[in-house]
N, C-alpha and C positions, 0 to 999 in steps of 0.2 A: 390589555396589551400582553402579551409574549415576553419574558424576562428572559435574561440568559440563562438562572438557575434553570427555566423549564425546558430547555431544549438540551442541558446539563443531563438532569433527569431523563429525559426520554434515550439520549445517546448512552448513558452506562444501561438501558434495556437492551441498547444493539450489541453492543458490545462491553461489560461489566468491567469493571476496574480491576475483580479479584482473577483476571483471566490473563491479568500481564504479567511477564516476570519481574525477577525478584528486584532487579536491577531498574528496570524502569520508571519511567515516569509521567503519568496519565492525568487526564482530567483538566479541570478550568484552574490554567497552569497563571493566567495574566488578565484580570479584568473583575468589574463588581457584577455578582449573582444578581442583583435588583436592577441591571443595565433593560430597560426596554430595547424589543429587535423588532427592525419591519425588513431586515436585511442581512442573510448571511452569506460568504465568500466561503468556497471549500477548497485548500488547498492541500497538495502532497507535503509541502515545504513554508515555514513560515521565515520570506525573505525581506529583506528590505523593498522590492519591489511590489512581493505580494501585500506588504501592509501601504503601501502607498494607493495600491490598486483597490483595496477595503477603503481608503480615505477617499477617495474618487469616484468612488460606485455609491458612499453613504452606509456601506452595510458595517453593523456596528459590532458583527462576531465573526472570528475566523476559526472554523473546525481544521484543523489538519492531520496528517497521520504521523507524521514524526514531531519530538516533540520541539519543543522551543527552548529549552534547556533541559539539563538532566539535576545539576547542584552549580547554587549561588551564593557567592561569600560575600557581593556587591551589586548593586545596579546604579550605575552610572552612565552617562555617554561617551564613556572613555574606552569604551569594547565592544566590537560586533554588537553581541547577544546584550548589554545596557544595552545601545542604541535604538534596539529596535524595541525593545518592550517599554522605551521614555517616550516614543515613535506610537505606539501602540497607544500606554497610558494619555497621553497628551491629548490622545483622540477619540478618545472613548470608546476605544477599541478592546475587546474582551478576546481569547485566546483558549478553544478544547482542542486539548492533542488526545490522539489514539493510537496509540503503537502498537505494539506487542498483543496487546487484548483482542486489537481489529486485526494481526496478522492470523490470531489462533481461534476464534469466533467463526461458528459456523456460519456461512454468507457473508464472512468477512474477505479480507485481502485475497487469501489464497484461494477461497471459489472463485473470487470476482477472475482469476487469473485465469484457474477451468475454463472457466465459461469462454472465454475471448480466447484460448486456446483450441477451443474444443474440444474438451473432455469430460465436461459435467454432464448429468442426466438431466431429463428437461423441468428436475427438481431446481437446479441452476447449483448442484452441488455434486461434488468428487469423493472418490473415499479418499480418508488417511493417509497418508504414504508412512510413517510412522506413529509412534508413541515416546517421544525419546524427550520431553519438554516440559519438565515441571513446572505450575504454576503456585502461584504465593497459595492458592489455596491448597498445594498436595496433590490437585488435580494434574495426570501427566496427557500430553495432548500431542499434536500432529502437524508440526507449523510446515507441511507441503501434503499436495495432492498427488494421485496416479490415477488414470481414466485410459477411454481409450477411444480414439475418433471412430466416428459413425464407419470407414472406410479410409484403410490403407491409402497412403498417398507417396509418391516421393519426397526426398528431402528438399528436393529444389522447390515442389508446389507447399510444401508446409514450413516452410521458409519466407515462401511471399505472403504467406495467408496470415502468420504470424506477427511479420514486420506492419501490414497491415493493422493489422486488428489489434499492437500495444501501442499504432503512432510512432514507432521508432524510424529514422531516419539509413538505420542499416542495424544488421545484427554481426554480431561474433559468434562464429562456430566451427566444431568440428564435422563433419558430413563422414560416417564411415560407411554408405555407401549400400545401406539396407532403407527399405521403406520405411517409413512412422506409422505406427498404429499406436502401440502400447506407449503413451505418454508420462513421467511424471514432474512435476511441478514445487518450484519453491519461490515466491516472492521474493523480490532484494538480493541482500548479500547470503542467498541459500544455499551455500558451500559445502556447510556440516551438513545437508539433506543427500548428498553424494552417495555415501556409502549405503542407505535407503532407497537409494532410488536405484545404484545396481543390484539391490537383494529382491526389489521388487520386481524385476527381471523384465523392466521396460526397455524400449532399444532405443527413445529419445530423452533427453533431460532438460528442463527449462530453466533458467534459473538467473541471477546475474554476478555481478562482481565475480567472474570467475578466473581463479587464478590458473596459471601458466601450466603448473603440475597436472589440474585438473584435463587440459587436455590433450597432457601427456598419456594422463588413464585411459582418458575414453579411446584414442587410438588404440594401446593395448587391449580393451576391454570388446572394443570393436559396437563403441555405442555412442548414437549423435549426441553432440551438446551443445545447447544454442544458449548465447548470453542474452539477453535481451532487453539488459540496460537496468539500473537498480531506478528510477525514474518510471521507464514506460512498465516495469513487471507491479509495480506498484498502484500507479497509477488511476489505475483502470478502477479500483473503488470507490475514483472521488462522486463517480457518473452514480455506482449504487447509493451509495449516503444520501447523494441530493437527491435521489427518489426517495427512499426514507424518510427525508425530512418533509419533501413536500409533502407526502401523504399524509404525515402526522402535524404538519403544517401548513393547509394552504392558502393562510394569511400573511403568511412569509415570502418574502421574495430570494427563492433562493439562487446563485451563480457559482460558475467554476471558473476557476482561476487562468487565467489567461498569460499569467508575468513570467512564469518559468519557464513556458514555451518556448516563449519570446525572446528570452533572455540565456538559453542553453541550450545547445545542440545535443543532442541526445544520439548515441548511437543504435 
């Protein structure tokens, strides 16, 4: 049988522990290594509803990409984050997060974003958009892409093709009123990738959590900016992993999460 250690191990090949920052916090955060799996749930977010949805499916591991806490003085059911990991434990439910390591890993978060944007080469990868991201190892890395579509489009057609292709329900943006070609890209809250991404001299920016000022800039700068939800710009990875895993597992039964969908409207 398939343990959790071993699907532990195969996951720091996709994405290495020593590639997160310094702050974060990676790896098999809640569960026993010797747990047999015939079933894993891959989710963005580990919720109360996503571990209910692991208890109901039978799958005995949940991969996610952010993590399930960062630092704990207590576990109890007397808090969110107790709750759910007594929730977890109770069930023999095991827990690997990926953050930061899968945002900065090559074919991690940020290709998967390329790609469903359309900007990666048909390697399913984008170059760089910076170097600005030290990791625990010294290593300084690139947590956003810039590429550029097969063919200039309007704002309005790469706007549909976009809301399409991250599942979001509507986007936030500024439109200044030039075609998209040259794209660059940041997963999540990729705010500080801003000033990257007007050096790279692209005329859209993809990105979410974008604050108020930011498109104050892009009007003056006279460059689109679309939000596109820190959920759906993320997202999009959980569909890569569960290839991954199948291939290197297909003894496993693996699934993607269905509870956050469900349960939050995403814009």
């Amino acid at each position: 049988m398939i343990k959790v250690k071993d699907i532990y191990d195969f996951l720091k090949t996709v994405a290495p522990e020593d590639m997160a920052m310094e702050t974060d916090n990676v790896g098999l955060l809640v569960g026993k290594s010797e747990t047999n799996v015939s079933k894993i749930l891959i989710a963005l977010d580990i919720t109360s509803d996503v571990i209910t949805e692991a208890v109901d499916s039978g799958a005995g591991l949940i991969v996610a990409h952010h993590p399930l806490f960062f630092s704990l003085k207590t576990v109890t059911d007397t808090d969110i984050t107790g709750k759910k990991i007594v929730q977890m434990l109770s069930n023999g439910i095991s827990c690997i997060c990926m953050h930061t390591n899968l945002d900065a890993v090559s074919g991690g978060v940020n290709d998967a974003l390329a790609v469903a944007i359309g900007i990666a080469d048909d390697t399913g990868k984008a170059e760089p958009l910076s170097d600005t991201v030290r990791l625990k190892t010294g290593e300084v890395v690139s947590l956003g892409r810039v590429g550029s579509l097969n063919k200039a489009c309007s704002m309005t057609k790469f706007l549909a093709s976009a809301q399409k292709a991250l599942g979001a329900n509507g986007l936030r943006y500024y439109d200044a009123g030039r075609d998209v070609y040259k794209v660059a890209i940041a997963s999540g809250s990729g705010g500080s990738e801003w000033d990257n991404a007007v050096k790279s001299g692209c005329d859209t920016f993809v990105t979410a959590d974008i604050k108020y000022h930011m498109f104050l800039d892009a009007k003056e700068l006279g460059i689109n900016l679309v939000d596109g939800g820190h959920y759906c710009t993320e997202n999009v990875v959980s569909a890569v992993l569960a290839e991954k895993l199948c291939a290197a597992f297909p003894e496993i039964e693996i699934n993607l999460s269905k509870a956050l969908d469900q349960t939050i409207m995403f814009y």
